[in-house]
DODRENDREN-698286 format. One line per 3 residues: number of its first residue (from 1); for each residue x, y, z of N, C-alpha, C. Coordinates in steps of 0.2 Angstrom, whole numbers, plus 5000, padded with zeros to 4 digits. Layout:
BEGIN
NUM) X Y Z X Y Z X Y Z ~ ...
***
This chain:
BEGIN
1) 5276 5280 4933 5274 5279 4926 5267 5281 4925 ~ 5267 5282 4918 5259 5286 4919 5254 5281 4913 ~ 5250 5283 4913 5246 5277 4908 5249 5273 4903
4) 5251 5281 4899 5253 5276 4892 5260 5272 4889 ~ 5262 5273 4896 5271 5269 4899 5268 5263 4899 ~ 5264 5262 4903 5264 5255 4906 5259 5252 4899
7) 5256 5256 4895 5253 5253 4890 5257 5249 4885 ~ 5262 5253 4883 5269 5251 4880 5272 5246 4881 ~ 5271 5246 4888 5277 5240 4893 5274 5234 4890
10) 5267 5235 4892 5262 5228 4893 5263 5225 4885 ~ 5262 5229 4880 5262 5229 4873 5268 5224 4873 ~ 5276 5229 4874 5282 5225 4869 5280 5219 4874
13) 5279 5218 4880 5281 5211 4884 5275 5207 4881 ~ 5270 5206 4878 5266 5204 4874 5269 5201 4867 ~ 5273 5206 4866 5274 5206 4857 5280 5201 4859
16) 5283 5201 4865 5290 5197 4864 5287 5188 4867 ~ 5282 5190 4873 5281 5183 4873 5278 5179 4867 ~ 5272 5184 4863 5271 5180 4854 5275 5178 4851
19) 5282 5180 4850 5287 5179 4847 5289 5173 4848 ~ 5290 5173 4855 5292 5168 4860 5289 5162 4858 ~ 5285 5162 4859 5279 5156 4858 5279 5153 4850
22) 5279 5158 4845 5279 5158 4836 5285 5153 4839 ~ 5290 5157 4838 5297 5156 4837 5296 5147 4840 ~ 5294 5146 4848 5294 5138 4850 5290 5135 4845
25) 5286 5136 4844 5279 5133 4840 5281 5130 4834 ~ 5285 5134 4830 5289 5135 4825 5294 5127 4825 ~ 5298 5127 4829 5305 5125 4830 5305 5118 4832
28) 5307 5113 4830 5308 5105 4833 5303 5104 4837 ~ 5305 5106 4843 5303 5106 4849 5296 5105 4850 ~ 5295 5113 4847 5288 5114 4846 5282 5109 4842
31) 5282 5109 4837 5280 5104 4835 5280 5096 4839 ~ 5284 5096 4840 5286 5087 4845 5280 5088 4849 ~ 5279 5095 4853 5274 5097 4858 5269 5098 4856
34) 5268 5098 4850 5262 5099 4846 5257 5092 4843 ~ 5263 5088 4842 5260 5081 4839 5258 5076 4847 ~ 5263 5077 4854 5260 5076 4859 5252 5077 4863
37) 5256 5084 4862 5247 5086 4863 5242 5085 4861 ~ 5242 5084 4854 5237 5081 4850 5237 5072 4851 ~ 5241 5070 4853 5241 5061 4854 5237 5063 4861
40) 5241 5067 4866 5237 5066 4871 5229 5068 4871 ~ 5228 5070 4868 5222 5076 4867 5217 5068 4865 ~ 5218 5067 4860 5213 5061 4857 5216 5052 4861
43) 5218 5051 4867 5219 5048 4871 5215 5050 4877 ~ 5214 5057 4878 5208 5056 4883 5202 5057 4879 ~ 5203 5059 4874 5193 5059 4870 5192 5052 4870
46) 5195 5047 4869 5194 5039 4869 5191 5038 4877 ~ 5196 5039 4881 5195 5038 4889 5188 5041 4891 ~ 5186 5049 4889 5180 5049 4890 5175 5047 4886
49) 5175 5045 4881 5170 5042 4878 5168 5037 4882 ~ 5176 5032 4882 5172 5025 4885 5171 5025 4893 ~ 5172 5030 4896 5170 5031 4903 5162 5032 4901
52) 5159 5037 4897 5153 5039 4898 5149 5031 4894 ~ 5153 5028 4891 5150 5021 4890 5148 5019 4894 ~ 5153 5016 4897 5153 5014 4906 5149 5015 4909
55) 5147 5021 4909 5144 5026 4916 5137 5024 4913 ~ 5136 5025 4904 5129 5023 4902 5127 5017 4904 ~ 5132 5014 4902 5129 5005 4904 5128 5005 4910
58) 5130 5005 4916 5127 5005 4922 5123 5009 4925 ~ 5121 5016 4921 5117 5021 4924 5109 5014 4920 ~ 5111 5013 4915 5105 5009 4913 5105 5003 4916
61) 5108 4999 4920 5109 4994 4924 5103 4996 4930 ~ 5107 5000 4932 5103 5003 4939 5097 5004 4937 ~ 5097 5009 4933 5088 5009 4930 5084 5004 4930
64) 5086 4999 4927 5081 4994 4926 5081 4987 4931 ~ 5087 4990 4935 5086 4985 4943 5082 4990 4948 ~ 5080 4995 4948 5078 4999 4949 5069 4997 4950
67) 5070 4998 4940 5063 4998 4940 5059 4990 4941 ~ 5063 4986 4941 5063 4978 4943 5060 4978 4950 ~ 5066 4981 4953 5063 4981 4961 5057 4984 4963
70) 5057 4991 4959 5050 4994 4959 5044 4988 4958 ~ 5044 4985 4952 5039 4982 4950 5036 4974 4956 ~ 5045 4973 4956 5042 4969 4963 5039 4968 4969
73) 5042 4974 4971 5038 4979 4977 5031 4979 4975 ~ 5028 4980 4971 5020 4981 4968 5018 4978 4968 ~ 5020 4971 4964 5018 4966 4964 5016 4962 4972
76) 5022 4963 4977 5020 4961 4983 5015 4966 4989 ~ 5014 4971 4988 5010 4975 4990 5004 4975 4986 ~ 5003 4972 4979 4996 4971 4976 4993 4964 4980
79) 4997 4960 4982 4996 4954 4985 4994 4954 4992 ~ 4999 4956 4995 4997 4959 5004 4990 4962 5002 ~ 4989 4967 4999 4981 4970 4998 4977 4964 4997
82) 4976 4961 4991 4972 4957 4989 4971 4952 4995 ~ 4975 4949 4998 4976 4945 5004 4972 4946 5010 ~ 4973 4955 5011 4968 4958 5016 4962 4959 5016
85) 4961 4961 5010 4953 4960 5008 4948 4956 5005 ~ 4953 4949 5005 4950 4941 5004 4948 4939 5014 ~ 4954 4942 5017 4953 4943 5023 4947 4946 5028
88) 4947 4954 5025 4940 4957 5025 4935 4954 5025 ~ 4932 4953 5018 4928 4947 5014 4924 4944 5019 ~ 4930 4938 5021 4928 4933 5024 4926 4935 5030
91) 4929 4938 5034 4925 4942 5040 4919 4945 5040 ~ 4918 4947 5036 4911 4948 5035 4908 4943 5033 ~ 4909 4943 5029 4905 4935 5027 4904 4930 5034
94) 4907 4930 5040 4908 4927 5046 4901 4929 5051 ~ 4902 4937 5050 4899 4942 5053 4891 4940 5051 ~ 4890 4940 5045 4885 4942 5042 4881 4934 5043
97) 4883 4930 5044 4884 4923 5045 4879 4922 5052 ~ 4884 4923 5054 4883 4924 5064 4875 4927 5065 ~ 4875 4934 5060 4869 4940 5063 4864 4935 5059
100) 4864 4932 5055 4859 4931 5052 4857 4923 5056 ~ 4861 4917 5059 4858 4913 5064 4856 4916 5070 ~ 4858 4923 5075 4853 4924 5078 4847 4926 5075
103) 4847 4931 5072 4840 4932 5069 4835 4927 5068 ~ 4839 4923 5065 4834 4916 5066 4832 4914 5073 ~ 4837 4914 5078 4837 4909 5083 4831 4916 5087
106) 4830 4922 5086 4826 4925 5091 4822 4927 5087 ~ 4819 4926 5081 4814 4925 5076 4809 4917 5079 ~ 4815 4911 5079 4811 4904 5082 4810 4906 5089
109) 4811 4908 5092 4810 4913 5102 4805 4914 5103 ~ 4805 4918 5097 4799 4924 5097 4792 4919 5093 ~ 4792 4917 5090 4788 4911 5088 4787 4906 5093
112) 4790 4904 5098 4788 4900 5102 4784 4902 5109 ~ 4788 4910 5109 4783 4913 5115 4775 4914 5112 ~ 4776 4917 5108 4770 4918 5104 4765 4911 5106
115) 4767 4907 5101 4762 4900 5103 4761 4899 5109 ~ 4766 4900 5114 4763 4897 5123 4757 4903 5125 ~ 4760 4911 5122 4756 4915 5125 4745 4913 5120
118) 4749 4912 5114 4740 4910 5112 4736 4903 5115 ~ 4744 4898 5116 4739 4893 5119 4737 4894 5126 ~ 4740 4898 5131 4740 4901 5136 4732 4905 5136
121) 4732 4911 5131 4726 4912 5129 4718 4909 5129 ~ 4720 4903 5127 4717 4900 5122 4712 4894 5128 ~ 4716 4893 5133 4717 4888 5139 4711 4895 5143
124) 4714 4902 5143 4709 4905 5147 4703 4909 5144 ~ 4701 4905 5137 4696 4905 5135 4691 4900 5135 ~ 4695 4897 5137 4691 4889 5136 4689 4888 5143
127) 4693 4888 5148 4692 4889 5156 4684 4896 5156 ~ 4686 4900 5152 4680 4907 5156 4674 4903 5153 ~ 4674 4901 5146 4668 4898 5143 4666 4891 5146
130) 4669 4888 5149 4668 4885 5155 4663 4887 5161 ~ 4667 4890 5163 4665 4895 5169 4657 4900 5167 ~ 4659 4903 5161 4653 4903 5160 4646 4900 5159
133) 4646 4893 5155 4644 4887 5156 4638 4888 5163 ~ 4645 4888 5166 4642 4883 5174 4638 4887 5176 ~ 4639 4896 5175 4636 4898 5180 4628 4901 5175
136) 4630 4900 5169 4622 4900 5166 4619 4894 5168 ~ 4622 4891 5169 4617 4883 5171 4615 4883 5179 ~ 4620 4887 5183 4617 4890 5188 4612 4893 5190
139) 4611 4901 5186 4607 4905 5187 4600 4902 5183 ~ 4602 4896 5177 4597 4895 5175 4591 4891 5179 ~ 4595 4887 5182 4592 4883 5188 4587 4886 5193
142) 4593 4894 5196 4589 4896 5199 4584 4898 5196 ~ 4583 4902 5191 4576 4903 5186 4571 4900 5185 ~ 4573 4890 5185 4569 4888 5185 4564 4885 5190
145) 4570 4887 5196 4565 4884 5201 4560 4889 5205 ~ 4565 4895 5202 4560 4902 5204 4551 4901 5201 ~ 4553 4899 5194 4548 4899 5191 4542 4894 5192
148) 4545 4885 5194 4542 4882 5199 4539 4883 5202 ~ 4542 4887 5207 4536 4889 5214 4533 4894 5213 ~ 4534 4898 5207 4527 4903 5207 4521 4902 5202
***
């Protein structure tokens, strides 16, 4: 068969199934098939409607349990935080505590050696001027006895 055979073919088997179809469409039957399918047709437009209702109200459920949790979750992670740096805080604050009674305690050390070291001093100043003392009243003697006898 060559092109334009099977053109023809394709054509009348078309023209007959439209027929076909008119003709059912047309006929008791048809129609009966037609009010069904239209009953059916807006029985599932219903069902999907209220399925995507459904689906809305829980997709929005989940959401806002969602973001509930979310917020809960932040709220306990704001508080663990704030907790550990009330924690920090005080640690320092403990630290800073500590450094500053030694500071004192080797500031009073230091103050204490100091005074033993000036009384210490103080004691070999008064011992040398002593000592000096004696021995100017030594040499002076010898001075004067020198001067005595001549």
């Amino acid at each position: 068969m060559d092109n334009d055979s099977k053109l023809l073919v394709g054509l009348g088997i078309g023209l007959i199934a439209g027929a076909a179809a008119g003709y059912y469409i047309a006929s008791e039957d048809g129609q009966e098939f037609q009010r069904k399918t239209k009953k059916k047709i807006k029985s599932l437009e219903k069902e999907v409607r209220s399925s995507i209702k459904t689906n809305k109200e829980q997709l929005s459920e989940k959401f806002s349990d969602a973001a509930e949790t979310t917020k809960d979750k932040l709220a306990i992670a704001a508080e663990t935080t704030k907790d550990k740096l009330a924690h920090a805080a005080e640690s320092t604050k403990d630290w800073a505590n500590k450094a500053s009674e030694t500071i004192k305690e080797k500031i009073s050390s230091t103050g204490e050696a100091t005074e033993n070291a000036v009384d210490k001093v103080a004691e070999q100043i008064e011992t040398g001027a002593e000592k000096a003392r004696r021995i100017i009243r030594e040499r002076s003697a010898t001075v004067n006895d020198l001067v005595d006898k001549a």
